[in-house]
C-alpha positions as CSV (number, residue, x, y, z in Angstrom):
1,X,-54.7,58.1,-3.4
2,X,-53.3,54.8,-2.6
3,X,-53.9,52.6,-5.4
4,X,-54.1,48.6,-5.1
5,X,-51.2,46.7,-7.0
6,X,-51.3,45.0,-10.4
7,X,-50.0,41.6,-10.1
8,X,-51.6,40.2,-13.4
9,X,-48.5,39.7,-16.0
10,X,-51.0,39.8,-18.9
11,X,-52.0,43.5,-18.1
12,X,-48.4,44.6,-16.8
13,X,-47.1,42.4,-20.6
14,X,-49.2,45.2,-22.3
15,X,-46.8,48.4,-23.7
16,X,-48.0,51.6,-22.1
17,X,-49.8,54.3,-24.2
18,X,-47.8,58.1,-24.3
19,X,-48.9,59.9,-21.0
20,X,-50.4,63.8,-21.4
21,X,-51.8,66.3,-18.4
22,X,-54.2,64.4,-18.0
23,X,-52.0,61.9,-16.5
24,X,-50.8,64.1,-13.2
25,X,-53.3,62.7,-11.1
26,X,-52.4,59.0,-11.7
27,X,-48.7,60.7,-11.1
28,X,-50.0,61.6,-7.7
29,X,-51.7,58.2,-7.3
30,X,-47.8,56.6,-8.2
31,X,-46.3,58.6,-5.5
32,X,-48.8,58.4,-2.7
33,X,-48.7,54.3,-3.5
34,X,-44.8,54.6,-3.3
35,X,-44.7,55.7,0.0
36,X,-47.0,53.7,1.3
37,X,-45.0,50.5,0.0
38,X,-41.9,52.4,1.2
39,X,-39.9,49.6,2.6
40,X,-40.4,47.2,-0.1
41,X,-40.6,49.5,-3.4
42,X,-38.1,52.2,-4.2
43,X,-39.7,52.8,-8.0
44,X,-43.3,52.2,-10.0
45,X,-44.9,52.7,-12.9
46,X,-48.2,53.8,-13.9
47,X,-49.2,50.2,-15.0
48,X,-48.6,48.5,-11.6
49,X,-51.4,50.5,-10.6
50,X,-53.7,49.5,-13.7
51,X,-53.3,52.7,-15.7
52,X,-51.5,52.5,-19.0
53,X,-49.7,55.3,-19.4
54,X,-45.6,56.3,-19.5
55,X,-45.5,57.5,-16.4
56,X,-42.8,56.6,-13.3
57,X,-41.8,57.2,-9.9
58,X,-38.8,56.5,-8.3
59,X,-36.8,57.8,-5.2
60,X,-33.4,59.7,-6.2
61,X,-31.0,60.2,-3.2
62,X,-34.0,60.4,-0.9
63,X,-36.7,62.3,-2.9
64,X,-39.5,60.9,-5.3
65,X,-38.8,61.4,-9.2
66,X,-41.7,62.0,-11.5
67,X,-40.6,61.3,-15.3
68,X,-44.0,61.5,-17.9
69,X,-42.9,59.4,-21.0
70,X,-39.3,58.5,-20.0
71,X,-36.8,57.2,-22.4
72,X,-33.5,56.2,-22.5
73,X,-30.7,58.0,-24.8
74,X,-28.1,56.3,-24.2
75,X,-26.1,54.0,-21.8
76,X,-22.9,52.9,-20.5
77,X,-21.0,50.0,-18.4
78,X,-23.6,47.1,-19.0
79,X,-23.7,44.7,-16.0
80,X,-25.9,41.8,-14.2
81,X,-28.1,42.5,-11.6
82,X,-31.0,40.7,-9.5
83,X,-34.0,42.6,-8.7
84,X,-37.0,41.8,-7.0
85,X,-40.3,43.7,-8.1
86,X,-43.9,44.3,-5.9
87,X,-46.1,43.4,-8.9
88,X,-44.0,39.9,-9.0
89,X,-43.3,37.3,-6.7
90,X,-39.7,36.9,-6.2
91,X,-36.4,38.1,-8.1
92,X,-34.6,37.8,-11.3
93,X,-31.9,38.6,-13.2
94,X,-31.2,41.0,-15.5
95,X,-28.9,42.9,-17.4
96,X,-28.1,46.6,-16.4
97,X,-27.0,49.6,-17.2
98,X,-24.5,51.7,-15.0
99,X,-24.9,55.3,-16.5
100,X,-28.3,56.1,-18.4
101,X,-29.6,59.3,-20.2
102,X,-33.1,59.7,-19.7
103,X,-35.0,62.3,-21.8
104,X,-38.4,62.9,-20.0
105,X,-40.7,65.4,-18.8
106,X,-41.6,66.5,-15.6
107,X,-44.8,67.5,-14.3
108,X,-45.3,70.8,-16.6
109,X,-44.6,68.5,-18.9
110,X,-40.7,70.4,-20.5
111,X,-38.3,68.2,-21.8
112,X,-35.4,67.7,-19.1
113,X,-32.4,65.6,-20.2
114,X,-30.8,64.0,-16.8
115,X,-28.0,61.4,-16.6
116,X,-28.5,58.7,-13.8
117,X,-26.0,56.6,-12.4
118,X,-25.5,53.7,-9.9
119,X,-29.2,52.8,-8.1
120,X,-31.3,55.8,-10.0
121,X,-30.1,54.4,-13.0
122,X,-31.2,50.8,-12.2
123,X,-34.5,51.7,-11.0
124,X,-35.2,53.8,-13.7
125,X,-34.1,51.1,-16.6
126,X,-36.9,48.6,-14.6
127,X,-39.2,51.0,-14.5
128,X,-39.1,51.9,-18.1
129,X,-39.1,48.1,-18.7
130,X,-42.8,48.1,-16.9
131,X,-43.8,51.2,-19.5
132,X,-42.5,48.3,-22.8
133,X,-44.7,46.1,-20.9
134,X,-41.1,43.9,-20.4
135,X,-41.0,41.9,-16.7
136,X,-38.0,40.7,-15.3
């Protein structure tokens, strides 16, 4: 289902609660909002749709990512980027990361262990920002 946007920064401020199955729906709400804001959005998380959970979407060479309780291992090649988000007027700045790990699971909910680079890698390190309840 296509879910309205959260544009509050008080709710999208709050850190996001550890996702579970129970989560795949609103995993299935994240995509089917994703492609419906296709030409403005290329990532969201869970809480730009008021639920939340640690749970993101993102497109990956031209297919949609879903990551349940992402987290970032490690990172490489820091640099400054400006990004723009749907649940904020506007863009920022903000510092990057070129390479990151991401330990995750996917939607049977196994660990996976991925390395992202270039624009996966900056979408996922703004998404994850939404889950800490951080805006850019």
């Amino acid at each position: 289902m296509i879910r309205e946007i959260v544009r509050n920064p008080a709710l999208l401020a709050q850190k996001a609660e550890p996702a579970g199955v129970e989560d795949l729906e609103t995993a299935r709400d994240l995509l089917d909002t994703l492609a419906a804001h296709r030409e403005d959005c290329v990532g969201m998380a869970a809480n730009m749709i008021g639920v939340n959970r640690r749970v993101i979407v993102f497109e990956n060479e031209g297919e949609d990512t879903v990551m349940f309780n992402p987290e970032i291992i490690r990172e490489s090649g820091p640099y400054e980027a400006e990004e723009g988000c749907l649940s904020l007027p506007g863009t920022r700045r903000t510092r990057r990361w070129r390479t990151v790990k991401v330990r995750y699971q996917n939607e049977l909910f196994q660990t996976r262990i991925q390395t992202f680079t270039a624009l996966a890698a900056q979408i996922i390190q703004h998404e994850i920002d939404h889950c800490e309840g951080i805006l850019i």
